[in-house]
C-alpha positions, 0 to 999 in steps of 0.5 A: 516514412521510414523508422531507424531499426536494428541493422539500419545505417543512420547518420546522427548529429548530436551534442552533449547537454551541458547540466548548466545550459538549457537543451534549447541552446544551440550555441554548442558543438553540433559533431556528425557521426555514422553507425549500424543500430544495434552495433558495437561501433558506439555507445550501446545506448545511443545506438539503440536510443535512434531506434524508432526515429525518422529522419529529422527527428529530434530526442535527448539521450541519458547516458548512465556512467557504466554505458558511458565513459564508464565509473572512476576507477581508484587505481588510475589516480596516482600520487607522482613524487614532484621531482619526476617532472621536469623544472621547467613544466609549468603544473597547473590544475586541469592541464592534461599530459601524457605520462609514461607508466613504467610498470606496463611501458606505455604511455596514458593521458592524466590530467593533473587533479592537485598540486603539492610541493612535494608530489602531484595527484593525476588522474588516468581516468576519462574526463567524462568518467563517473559522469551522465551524459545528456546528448541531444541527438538528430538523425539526420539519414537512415540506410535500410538498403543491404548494402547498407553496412558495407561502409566503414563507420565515419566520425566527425571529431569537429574542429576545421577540416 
């Protein structure tokens, strides 16, 4: 049987290891996804952590913050004075927004950290920054073929189709 190897197309599934829940629970969001091992098309470490599997095997993966979602950075927490909301937005903790950043004229997405009656506290970083990642991954098939790569990659974000 055929291993995956540096320039192998290779369909995986996988699903990230909550720290709360045991790696034996199935019960959470299985999503599908399509690469080149050794590219740049996902995390380096998952493209390489398949290299040696066949398909239908199984193997848990740690992604360290810095080959993830990369660390916190300071700079993308912001103190936003209160009345540049608008009254009638409901704030609550966690709710994610978009925020228009005049200094670049783009817009980012924050998640709202704390609630002042003065100002509010978003964060601009990933939600998965700062965080290791543990996903469960099956690979599912492997392209040896030369026209393998000819493909573009394909994601399956989850959610119905």
């Amino acid at each position: 049987m055929h291993t995956a190897k540096l320039g192998d197309r290779v369909r995986i599934q996988y699903a990230r290891v909550p720290a709360s829940r045991p790696s034996s629970d199935h019960s959470r969001a299985e999503k599908t996804c399509e690469f080149t091992v050794g590219s740049k098309e996902v995390f380096s470490s998952l493209s390489l952590g398949v290299v040696g599997m066949a398909p239908g095997d199984r193997k848990q993966l740690t992604l360290q913050p810095q080959e993830a979602y990369g660390p916190v950075k300071a700079k993308l927490i912001r103190q936003i004075p209160r009345q540049r909301f608008p009254q009638h937005l409901a704030l609550e903790v966690g709710k994610r927004m978009t925020a228009f950043v005049a200094s670049s004229g783009r817009r980012q997405r924050v998640r709202i950290v704390e609630i002042h009656p003065d100002s509010v506290t978003v964060d601009g970083n990933h939600p998965l920054a700062g965080k290791v990642i543990e996903l469960e991954v099956n690979l599912i098939s492997l392209d040896s073929s030369s026209n393998a790569n000819k493909r573009k990659p394909q994601f399956d974000i989850g959610g119905q189709g």
